[in-house]
C-alpha positions as CSV (number, residue, x, y, z in Angstrom):
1,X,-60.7,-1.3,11.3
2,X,-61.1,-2.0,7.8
3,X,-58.7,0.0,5.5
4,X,-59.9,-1.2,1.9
5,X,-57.9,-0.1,-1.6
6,X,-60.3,1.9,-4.1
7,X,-58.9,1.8,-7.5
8,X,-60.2,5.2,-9.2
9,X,-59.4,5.2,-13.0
10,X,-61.6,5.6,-16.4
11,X,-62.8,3.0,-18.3
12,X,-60.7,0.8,-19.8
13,X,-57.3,1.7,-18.2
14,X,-56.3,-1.8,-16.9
15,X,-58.3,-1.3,-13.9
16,X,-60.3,-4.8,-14.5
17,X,-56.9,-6.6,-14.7
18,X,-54.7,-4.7,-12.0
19,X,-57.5,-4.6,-9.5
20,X,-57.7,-8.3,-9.8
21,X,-54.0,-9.0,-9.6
22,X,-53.6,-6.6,-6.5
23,X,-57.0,-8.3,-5.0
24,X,-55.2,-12.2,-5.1
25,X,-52.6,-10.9,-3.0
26,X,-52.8,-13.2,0.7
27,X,-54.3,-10.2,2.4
28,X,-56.7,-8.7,0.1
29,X,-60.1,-10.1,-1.5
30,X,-60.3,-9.0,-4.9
31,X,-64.5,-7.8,-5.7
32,X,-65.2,-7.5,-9.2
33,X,-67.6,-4.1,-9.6
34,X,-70.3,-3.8,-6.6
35,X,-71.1,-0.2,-7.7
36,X,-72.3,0.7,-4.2
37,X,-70.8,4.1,-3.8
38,X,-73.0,5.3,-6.1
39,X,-76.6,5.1,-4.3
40,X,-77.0,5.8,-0.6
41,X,-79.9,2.6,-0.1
42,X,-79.7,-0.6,-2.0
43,X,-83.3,0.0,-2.9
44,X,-82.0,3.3,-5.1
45,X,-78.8,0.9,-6.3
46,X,-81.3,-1.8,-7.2
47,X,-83.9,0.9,-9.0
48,X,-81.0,2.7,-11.1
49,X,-80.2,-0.6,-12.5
50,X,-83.1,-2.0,-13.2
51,X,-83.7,1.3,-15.3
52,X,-80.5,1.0,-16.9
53,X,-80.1,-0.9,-20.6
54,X,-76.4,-1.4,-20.2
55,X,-75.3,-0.9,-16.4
56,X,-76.0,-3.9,-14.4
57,X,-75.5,-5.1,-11.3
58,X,-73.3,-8.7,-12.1
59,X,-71.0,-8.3,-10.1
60,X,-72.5,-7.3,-6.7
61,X,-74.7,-10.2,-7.5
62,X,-71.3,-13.0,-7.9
63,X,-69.7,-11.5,-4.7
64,X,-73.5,-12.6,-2.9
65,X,-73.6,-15.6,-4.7
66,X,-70.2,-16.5,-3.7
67,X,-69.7,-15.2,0.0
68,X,-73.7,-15.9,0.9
69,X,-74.3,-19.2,-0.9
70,X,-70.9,-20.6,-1.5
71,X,-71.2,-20.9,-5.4
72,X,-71.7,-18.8,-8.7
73,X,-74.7,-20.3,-10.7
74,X,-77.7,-19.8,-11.9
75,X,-79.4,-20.7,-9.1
76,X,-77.5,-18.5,-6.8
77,X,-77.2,-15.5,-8.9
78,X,-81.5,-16.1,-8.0
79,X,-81.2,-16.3,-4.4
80,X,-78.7,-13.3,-4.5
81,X,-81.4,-11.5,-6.4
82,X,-84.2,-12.2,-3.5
83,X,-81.5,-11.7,-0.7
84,X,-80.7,-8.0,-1.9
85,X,-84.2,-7.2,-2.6
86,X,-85.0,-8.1,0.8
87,X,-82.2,-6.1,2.2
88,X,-83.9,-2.3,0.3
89,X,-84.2,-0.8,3.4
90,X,-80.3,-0.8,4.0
91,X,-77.8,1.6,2.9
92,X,-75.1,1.4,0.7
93,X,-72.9,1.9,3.4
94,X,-74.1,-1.2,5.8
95,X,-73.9,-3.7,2.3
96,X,-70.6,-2.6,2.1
97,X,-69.2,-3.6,6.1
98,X,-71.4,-6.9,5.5
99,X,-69.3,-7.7,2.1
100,X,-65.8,-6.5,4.3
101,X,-66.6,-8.1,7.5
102,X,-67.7,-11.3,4.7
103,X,-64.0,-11.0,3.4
104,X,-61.8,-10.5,7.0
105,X,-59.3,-10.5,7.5
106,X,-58.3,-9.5,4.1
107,X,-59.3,-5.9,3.5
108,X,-61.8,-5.5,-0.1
109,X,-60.4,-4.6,-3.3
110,X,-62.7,-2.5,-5.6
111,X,-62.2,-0.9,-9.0
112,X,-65.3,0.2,-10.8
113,X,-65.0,3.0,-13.4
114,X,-68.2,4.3,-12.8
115,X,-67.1,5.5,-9.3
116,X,-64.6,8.4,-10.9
117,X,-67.7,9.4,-12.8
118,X,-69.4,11.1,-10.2
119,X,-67.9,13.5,-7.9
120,X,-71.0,12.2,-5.1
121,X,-69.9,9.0,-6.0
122,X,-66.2,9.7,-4.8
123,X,-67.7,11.7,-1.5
124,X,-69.4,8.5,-0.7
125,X,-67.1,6.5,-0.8
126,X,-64.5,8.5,1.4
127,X,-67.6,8.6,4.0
128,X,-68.1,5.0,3.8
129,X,-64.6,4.0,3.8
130,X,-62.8,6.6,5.9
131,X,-59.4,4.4,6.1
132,X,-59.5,3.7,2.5
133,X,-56.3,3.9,0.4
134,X,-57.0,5.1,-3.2
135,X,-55.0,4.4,-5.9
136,X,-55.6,6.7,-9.0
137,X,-54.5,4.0,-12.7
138,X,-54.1,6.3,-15.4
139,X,-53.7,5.7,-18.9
140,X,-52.6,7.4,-22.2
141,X,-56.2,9.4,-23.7
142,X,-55.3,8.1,-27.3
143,X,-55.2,4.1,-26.5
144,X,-57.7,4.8,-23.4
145,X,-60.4,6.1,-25.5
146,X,-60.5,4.1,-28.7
147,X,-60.9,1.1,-25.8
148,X,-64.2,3.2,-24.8
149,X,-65.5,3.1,-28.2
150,X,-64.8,-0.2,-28.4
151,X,-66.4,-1.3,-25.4
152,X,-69.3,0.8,-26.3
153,X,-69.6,-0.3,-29.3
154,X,-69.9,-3.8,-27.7
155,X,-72.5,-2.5,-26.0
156,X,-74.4,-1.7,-28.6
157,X,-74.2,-5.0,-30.2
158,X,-75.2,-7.0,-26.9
159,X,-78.0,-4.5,-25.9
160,X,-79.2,-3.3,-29.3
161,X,-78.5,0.4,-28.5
162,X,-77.0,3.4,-30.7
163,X,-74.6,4.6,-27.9
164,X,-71.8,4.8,-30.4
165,X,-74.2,8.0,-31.9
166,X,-74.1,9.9,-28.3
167,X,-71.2,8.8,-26.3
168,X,-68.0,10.4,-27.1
169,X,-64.9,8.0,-25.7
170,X,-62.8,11.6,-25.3
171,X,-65.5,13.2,-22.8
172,X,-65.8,10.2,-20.7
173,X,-61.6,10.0,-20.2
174,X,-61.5,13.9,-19.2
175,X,-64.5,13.5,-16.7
176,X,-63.5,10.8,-15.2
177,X,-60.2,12.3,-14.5
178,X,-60.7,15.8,-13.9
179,X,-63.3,14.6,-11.0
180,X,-60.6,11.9,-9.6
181,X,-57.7,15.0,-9.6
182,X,-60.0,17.1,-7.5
183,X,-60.8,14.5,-5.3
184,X,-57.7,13.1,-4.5
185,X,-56.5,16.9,-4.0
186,X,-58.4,16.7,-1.2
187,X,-56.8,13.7,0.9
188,X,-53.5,13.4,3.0
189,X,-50.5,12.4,0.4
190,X,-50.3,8.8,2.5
191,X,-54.0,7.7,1.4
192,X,-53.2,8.1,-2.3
193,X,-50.7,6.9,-4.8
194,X,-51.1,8.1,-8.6
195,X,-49.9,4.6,-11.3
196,X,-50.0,4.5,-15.0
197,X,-51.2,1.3,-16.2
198,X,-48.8,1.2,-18.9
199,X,-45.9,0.4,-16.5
200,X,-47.8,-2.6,-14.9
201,X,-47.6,-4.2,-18.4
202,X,-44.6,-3.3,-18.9
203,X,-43.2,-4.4,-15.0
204,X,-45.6,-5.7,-13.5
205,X,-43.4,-6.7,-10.3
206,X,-41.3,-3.8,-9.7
207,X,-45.1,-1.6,-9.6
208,X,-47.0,-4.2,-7.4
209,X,-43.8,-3.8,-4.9
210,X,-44.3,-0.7,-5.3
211,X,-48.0,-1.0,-4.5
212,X,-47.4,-3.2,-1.3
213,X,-45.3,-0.9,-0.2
214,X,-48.0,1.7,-0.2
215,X,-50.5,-0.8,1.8
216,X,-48.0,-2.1,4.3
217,X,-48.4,-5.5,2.7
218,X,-45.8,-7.9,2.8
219,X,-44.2,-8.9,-0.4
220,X,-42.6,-12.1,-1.2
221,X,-42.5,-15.0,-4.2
222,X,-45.6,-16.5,-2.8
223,X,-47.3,-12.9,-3.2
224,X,-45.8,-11.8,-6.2
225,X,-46.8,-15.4,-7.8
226,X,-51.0,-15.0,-6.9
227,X,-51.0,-11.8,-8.0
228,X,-49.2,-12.5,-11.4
229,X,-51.8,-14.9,-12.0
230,X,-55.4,-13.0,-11.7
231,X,-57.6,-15.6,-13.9
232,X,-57.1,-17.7,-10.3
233,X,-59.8,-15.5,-8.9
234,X,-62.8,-16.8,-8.6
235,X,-64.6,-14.0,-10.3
236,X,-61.9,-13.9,-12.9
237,X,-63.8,-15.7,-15.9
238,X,-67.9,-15.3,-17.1
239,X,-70.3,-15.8,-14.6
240,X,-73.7,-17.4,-14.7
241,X,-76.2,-16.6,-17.3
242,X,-78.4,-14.5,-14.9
243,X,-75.0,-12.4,-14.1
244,X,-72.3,-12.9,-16.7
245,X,-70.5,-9.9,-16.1
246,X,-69.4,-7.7,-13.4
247,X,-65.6,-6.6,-14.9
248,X,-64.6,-5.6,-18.4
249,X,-66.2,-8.4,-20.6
250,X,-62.9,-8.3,-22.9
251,X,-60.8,-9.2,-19.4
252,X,-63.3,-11.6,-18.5
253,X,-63.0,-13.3,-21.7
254,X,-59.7,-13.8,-21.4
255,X,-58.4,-12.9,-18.0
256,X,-54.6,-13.9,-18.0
257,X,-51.5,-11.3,-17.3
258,X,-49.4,-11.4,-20.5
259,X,-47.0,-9.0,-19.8
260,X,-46.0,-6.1,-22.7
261,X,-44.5,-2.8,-23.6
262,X,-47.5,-0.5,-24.3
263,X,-46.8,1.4,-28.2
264,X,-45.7,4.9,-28.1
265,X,-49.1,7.3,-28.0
266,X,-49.1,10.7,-28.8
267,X,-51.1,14.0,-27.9
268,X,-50.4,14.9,-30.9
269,X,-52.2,14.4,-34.3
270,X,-56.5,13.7,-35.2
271,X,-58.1,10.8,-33.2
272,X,-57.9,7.3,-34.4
273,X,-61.2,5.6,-33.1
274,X,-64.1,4.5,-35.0
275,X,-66.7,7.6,-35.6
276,X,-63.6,10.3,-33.9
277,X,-63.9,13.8,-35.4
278,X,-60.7,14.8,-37.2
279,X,-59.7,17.3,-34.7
280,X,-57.1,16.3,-32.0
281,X,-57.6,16.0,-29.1
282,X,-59.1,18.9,-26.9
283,X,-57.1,21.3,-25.3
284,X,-58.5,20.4,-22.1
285,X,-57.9,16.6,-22.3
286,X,-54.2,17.5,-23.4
287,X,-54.0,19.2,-20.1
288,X,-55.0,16.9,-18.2
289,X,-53.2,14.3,-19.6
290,X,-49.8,16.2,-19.2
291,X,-50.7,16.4,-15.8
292,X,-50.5,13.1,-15.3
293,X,-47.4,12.9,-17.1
294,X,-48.5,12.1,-20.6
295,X,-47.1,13.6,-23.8
């Protein structure tokens, strides 16, 4: 039975780096963001991003270069491309046991943002994954969304689009939350565990115990040593041309754990980030993030 770990957060809340360190543990397999629980068939998955500007399908495409054809180039990133296009007919669903069944006997580790986004999204993936352990990564609004305008603003840069215009950084945080708190509300207390990014920089090893402990994993040096060293994985870096991506582009970049002590954020006071109003933030989002333990 495969029991895989879904790492529900927001953008830009560590998930990129802690879902890599947890995947390099001995009995997990680390994906970067396959996206799949957000189309039923691979052939809607494959249109949605065809007729997306800035959501793409890299990383689905590495983990088919890698597991499929051995190797992340060019070349494969191509054959991945015809491979999945010749697989339309399946559903999200089947992909996913043919990636897990690729991977056993270590269970799949996924965190993609854009999973908390969408409350059909989250439905899905419970369906798909019925022995799933979710792990909701929270992190402070205030540091959380001036790293979504940032990000989007890259976006804009590399894709030539005015998001920065539309997308407000504060919106995105309280969405993605508010639907990942209504979700987990749902499941039995052993299928979930609630962590705050901000104490995995600041110790790393006493929370991945902690995290192991949750799986039924065993811990020791050897385990505690891969997963303090995520840029080992071998989606841990840029990809090929045809499929660069596939995890935050900023952890990609540069995809060692340096640990830290996050700076003190408030709830407190107007917003900081590029093109902010000079309101704070909204009541809603300040009730939400006291919630999850935030001040």
């Amino acid at each position: 039975m495969f029991r895989p770990v879904l790492i529900l957060s927001a953008p830009r809340s560590y998930s990129s780096l802690f879902g890599t360190m947890l995947g390099q543990h001995p009995g997990l397999y680390g994906l970067p963001e396959v996206k799949l629980f957000i189309a039923e068939t691979v052939g809607s998955l494959i249109l949605r991003f065809q007729l997306s500007r800035v959501q793409k399908l890299h990383g689905l495409l590495r983990v088919i270069g890698q597991q499929e054809f051995g190797v992340q180039t060019d070349q494969s990133i191509v054959e991945a491309w015809r491979w999945l296009k010749a697989r339309r007919s399946w559903t999200t669903e089947r992909l996913w046991t043919h990636l897990a069944c690729a991977a056993a006997p270590r269970d799949l580790v996924e965190a993609a943002p854009v999973t908390a986004m969408f409350r059909g999204s989250l439905a899905r993936a419970r369906r798909i994954c019925p022995q799933a352990r979710f792990i909701h990564l929270t992190r402070h609004p205030r540091p959380s969304c001036r790293s979504i305008q940032e990000g989007i603003e890259w976006l804009d840069r590399r894709y030539h689009t005015p998001l920065r215009y539309f997308v407000d950084p504060e919106a995105i945080w309280v969405r993605a939350h508010r639907n990942i708190l209504s979700f987990v509300a749902t499941l039995p207390p052993e299928q979930v565990l609630r962590l705050r990014g901000e104490d995995l920089m600041d110790d790393a090893p006493f929370l991945l115990g902690r995290v192991a402990a949750f799986l039924d994993l065993p811990m020791n040096a050897a385990a505690l040593d891969a997963m303090l060293h995520p840029e080992r994985s071998v989606y841990a870096h840029i990809g090929p041309a045809q499929a660069p991506f596939g995890s935050d582009p900023k952890f990609l970049a540069d995809p060692h754990f340096r640990p830290r002590r996050p700076s003190a954020a408030s709830l407190d006071g107007p917003l900081d980030w590029p093109g902010a109003p000079r309101r704070g933030f909204r009541s809603q989002t300040s009730d939400i993030a006291r919630r999850l333990g935030y001040e």
